[in-house]
ZADO-932882 format. One record per residue: residue number from 1; chain; x, y, z of N, C-alpha, C, O in turn. Coordinates in Angstrom, 1 decimal. Layout:
BEGIN
{NUM; "A"; {X; Y; Z}; {X; Y; Z}; {X; Y; Z}; {X; Y; Z}}
...
***
This chain:
BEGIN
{1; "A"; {91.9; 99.4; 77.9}; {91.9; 99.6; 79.4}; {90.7; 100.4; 79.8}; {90.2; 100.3; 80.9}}
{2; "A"; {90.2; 101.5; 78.6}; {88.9; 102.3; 79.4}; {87.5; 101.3; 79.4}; {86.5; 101.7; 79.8}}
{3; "A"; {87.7; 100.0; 78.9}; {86.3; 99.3; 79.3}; {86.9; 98.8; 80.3}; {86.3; 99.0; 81.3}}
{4; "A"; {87.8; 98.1; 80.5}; {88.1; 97.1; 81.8}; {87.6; 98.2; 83.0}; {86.8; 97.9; 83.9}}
{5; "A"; {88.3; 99.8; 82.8}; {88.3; 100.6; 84.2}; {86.1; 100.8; 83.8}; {85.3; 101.0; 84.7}}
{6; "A"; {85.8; 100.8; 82.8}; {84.3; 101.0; 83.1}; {83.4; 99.6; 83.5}; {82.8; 99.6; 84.5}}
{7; "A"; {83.4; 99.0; 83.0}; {83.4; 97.7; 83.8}; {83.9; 97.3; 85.0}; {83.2; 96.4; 85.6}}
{8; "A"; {85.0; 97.9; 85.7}; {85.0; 97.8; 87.1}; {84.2; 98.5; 87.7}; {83.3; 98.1; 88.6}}
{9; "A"; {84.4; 99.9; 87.2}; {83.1; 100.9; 87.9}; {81.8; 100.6; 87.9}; {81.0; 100.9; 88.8}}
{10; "A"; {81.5; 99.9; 86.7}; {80.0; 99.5; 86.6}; {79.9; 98.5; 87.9}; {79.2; 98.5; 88.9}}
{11; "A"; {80.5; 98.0; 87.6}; {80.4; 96.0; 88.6}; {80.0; 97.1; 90.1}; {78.9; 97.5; 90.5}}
{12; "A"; {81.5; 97.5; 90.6}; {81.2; 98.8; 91.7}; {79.9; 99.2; 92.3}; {79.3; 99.0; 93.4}}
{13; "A"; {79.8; 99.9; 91.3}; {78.4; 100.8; 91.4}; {77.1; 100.0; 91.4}; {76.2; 100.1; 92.2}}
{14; "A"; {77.1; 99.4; 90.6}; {75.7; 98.7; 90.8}; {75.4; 97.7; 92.0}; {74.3; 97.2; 92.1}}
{15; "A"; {76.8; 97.6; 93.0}; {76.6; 96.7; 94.2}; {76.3; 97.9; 95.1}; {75.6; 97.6; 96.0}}
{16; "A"; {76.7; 99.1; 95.0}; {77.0; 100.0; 95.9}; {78.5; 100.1; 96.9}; {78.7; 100.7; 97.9}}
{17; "A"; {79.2; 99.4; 96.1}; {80.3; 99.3; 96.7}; {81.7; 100.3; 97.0}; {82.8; 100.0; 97.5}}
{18; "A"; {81.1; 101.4; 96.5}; {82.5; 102.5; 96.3}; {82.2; 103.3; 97.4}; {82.8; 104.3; 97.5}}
{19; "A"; {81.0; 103.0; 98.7}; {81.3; 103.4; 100.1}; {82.6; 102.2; 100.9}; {82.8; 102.4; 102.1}}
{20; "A"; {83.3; 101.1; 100.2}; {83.9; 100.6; 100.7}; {85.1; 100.4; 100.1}; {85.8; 99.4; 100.4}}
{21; "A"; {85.4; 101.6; 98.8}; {86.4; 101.5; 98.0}; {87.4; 102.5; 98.5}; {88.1; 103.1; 97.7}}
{22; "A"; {87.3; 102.6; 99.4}; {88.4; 103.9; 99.7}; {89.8; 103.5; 99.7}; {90.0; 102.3; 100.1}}
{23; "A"; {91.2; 104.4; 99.5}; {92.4; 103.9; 99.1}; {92.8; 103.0; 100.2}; {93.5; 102.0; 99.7}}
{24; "A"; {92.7; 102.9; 101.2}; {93.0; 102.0; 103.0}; {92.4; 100.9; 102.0}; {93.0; 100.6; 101.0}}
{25; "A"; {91.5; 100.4; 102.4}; {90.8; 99.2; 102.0}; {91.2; 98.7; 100.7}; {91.4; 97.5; 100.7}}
{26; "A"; {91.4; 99.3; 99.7}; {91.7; 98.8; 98.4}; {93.2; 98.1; 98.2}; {93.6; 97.3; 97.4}}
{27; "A"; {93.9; 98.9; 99.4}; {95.5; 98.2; 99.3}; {95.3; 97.3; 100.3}; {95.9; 96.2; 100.2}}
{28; "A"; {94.7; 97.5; 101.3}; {94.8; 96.3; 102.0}; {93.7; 94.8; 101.4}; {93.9; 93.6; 101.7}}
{29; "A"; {92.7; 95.1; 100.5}; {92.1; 93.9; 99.3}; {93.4; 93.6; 98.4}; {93.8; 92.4; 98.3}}
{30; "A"; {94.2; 94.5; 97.9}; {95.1; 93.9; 96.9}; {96.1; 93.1; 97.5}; {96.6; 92.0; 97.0}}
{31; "A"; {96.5; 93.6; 98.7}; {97.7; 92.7; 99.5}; {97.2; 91.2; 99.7}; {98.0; 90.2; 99.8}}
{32; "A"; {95.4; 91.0; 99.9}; {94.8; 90.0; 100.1}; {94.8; 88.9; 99.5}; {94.8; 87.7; 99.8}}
{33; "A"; {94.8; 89.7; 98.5}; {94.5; 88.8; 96.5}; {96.0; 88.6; 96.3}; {96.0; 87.7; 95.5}}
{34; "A"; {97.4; 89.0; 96.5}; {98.1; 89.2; 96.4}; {99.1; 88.3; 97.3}; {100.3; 88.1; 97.3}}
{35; "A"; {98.3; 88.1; 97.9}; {99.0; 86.8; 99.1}; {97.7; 85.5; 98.6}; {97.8; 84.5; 99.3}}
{36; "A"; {97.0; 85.4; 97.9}; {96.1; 84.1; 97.4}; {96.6; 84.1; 96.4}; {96.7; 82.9; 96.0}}
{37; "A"; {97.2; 85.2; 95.3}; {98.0; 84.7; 94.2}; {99.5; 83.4; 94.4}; {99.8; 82.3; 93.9}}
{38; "A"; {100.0; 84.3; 95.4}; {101.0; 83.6; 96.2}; {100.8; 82.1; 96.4}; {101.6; 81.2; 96.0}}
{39; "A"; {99.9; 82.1; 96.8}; {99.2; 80.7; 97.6}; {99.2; 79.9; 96.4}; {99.3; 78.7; 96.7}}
{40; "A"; {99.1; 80.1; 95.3}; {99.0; 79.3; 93.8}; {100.1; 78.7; 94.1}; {99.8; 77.5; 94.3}}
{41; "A"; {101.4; 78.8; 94.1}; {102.6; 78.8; 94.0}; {103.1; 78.1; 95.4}; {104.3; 77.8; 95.5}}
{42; "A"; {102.4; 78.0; 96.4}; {103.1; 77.5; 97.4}; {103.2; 75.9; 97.6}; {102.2; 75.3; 97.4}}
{43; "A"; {104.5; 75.4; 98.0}; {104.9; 74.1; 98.0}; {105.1; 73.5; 96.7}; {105.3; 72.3; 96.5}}
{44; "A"; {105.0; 74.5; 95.6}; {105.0; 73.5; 94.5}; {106.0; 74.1; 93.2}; {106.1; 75.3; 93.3}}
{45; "A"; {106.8; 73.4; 92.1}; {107.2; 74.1; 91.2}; {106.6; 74.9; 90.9}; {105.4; 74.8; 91.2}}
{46; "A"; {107.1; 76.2; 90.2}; {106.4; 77.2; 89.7}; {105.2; 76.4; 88.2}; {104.0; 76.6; 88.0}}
{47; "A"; {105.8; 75.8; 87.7}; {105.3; 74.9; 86.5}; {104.1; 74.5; 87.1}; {103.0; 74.7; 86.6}}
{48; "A"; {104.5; 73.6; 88.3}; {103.3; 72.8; 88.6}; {101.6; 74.1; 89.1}; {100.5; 73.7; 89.5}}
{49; "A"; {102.0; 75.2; 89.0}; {100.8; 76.2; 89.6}; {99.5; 75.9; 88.6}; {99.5; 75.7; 87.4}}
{50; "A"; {98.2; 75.9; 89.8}; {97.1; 76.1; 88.4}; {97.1; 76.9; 87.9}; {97.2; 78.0; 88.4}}
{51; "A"; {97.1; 76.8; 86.4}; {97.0; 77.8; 85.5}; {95.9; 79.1; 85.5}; {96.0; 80.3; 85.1}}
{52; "A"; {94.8; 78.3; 86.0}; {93.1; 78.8; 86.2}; {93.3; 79.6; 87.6}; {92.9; 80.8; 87.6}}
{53; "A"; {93.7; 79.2; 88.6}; {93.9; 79.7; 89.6}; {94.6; 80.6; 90.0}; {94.2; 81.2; 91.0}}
{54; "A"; {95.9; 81.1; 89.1}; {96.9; 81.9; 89.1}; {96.1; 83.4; 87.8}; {96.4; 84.6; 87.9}}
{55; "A"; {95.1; 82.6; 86.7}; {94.4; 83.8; 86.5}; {93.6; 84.7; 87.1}; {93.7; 86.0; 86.9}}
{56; "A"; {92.6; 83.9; 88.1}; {91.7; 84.3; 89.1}; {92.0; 85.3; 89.9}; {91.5; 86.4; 90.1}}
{57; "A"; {93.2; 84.8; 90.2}; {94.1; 85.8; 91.4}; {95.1; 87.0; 90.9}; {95.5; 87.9; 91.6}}
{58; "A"; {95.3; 86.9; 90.0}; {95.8; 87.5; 88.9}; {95.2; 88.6; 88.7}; {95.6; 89.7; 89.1}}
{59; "A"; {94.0; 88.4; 88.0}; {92.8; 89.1; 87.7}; {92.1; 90.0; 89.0}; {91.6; 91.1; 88.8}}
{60; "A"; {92.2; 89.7; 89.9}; {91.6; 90.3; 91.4}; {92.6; 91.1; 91.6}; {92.3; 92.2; 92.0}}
{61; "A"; {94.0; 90.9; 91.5}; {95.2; 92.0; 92.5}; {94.9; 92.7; 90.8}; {93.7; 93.2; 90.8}}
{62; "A"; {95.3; 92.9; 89.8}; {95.2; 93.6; 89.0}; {93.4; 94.5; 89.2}; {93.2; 95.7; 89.1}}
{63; "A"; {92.8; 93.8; 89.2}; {91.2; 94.6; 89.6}; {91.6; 95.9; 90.8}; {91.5; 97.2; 90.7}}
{64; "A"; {92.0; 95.3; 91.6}; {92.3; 96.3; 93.0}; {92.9; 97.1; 92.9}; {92.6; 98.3; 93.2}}
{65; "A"; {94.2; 96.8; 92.2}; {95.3; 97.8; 91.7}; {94.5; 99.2; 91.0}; {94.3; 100.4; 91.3}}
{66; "A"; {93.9; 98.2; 89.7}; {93.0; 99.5; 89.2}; {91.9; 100.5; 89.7}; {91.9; 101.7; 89.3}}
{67; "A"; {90.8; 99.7; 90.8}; {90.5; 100.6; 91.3}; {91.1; 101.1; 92.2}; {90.5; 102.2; 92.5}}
{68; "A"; {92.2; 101.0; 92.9}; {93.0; 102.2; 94.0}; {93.9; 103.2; 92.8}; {94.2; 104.3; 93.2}}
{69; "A"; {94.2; 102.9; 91.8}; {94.8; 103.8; 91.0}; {93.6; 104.8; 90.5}; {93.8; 106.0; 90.2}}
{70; "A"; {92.2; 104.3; 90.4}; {90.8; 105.1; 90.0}; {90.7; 106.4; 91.3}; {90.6; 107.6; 91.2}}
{71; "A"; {90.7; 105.6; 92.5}; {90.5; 106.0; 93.2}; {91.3; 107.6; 94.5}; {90.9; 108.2; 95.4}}
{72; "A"; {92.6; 107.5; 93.7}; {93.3; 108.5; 93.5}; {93.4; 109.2; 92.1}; {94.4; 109.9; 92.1}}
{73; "A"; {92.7; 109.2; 91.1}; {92.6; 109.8; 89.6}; {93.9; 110.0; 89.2}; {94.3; 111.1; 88.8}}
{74; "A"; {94.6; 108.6; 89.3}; {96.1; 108.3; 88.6}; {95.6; 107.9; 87.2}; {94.7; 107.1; 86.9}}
{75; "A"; {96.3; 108.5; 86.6}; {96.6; 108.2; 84.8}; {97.5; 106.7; 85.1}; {98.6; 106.8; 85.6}}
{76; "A"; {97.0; 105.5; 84.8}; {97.4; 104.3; 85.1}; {98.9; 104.3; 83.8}; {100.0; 103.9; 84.1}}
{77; "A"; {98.6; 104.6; 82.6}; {99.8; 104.8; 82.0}; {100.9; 105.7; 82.1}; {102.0; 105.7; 81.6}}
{78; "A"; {100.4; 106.4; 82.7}; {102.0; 107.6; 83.1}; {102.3; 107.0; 84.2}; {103.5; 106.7; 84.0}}
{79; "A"; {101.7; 106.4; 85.5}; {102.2; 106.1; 86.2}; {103.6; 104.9; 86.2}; {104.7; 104.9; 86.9}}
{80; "A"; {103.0; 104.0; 85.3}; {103.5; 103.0; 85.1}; {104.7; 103.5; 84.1}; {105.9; 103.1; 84.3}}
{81; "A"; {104.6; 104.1; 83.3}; {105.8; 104.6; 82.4}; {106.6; 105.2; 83.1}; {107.8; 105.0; 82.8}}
{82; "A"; {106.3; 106.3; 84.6}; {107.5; 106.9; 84.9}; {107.8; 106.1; 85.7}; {109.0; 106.4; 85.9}}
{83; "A"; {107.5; 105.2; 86.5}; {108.6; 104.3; 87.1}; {109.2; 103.4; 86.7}; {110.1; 102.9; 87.4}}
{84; "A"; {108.8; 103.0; 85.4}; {110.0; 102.0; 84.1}; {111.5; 103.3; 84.0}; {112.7; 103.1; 84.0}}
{85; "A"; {110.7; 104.7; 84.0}; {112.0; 105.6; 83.8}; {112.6; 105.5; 84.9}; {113.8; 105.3; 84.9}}
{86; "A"; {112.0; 105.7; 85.8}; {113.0; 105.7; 87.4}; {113.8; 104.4; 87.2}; {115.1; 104.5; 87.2}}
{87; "A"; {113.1; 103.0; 87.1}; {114.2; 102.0; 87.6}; {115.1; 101.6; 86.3}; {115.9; 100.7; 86.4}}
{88; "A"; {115.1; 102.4; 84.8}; {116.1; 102.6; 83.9}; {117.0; 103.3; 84.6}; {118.2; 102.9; 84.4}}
{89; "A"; {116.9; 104.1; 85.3}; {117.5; 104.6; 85.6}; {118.9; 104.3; 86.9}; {120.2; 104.5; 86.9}}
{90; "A"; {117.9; 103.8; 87.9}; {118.6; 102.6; 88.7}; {119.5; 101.2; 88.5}; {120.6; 100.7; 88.8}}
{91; "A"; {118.1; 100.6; 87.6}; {118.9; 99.4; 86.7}; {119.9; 99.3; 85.5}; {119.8; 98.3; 84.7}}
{92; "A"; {120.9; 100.3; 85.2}; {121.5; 100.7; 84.2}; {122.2; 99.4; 83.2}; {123.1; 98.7; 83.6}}
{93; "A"; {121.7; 99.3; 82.0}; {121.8; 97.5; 81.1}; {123.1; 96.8; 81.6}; {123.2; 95.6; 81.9}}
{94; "A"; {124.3; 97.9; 81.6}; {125.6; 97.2; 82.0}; {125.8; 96.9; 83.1}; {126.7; 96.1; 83.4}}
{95; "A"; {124.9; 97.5; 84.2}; {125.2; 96.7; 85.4}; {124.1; 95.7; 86.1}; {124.2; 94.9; 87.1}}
{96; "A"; {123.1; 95.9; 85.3}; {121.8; 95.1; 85.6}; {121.6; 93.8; 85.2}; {121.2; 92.8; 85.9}}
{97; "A"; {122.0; 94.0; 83.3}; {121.7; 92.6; 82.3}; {122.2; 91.2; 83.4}; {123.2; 90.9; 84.0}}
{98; "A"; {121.0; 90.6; 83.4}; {121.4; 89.2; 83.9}; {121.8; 88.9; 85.9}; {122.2; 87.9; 86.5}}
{99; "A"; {121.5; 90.0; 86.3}; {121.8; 89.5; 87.8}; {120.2; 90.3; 88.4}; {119.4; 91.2; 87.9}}
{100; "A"; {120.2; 89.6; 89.7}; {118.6; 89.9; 90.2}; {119.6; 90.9; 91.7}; {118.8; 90.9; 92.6}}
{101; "A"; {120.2; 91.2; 91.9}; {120.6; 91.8; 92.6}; {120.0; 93.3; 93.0}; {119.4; 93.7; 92.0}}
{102; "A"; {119.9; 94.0; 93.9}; {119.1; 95.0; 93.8}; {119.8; 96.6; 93.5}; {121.0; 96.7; 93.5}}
{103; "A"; {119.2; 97.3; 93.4}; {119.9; 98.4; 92.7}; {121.2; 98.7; 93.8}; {122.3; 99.0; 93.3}}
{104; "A"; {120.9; 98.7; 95.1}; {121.9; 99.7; 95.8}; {123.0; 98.2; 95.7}; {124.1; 98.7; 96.2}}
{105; "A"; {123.2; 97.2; 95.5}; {124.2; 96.8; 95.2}; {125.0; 96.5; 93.9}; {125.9; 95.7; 93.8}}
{106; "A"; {124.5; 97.2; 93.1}; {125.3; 96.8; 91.9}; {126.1; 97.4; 91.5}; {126.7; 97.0; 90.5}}
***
């Protein structure tokens, strides 16, 4: 993960682009990429999605994500670890296993 995040920063920096990386802008690029991931999938089986296309987009909301998590100096794995604990905690195995229902109704 620390080349992908130095490699973003490089890509970044050498365009001059972190006067337009501020946290506003970076969630509103991920919601972007994040609705064109979408777009892979629309009108069609999930199966039938480009595979290529669903990386592309894939690859961009995860890029954004990273740099808005850079850009508040979030430890990208604690983050993500304590909200697996929060929704263990919500999703409890016996009442969770097997239904998509959401926490406050189970």
């Amino acid at each position: 993960m620390d080349q992908v995040m130095q490699r973003l920063r490089q890509f970044r920096d050498d365009r001059d682009w972190k006067q337009f990386h501020n946290p506003k802008d970076l969630a509103m690029a991920l919601s972007i990429e994040a609705s064109e991931l979408l777009e892979a999938f629309l009108w069609k089986a999930p199966e039938a999605a480009d595979t290529e296309k669903v990386k592309e987009e894939l690859a961009d909301v995860l890029a954004y994500a990273l740099l808005l998590s850079d850009a508040y100096g979030f430890d990208i794995q604690k983050i993500v670890l304590d909200k697996i604990e929060r929704n263990e905690a919500k999703y409890p195995i016996d009442k969770a296993k097997g239904s998509a229902k959401k926490y406050t109704e189970l």
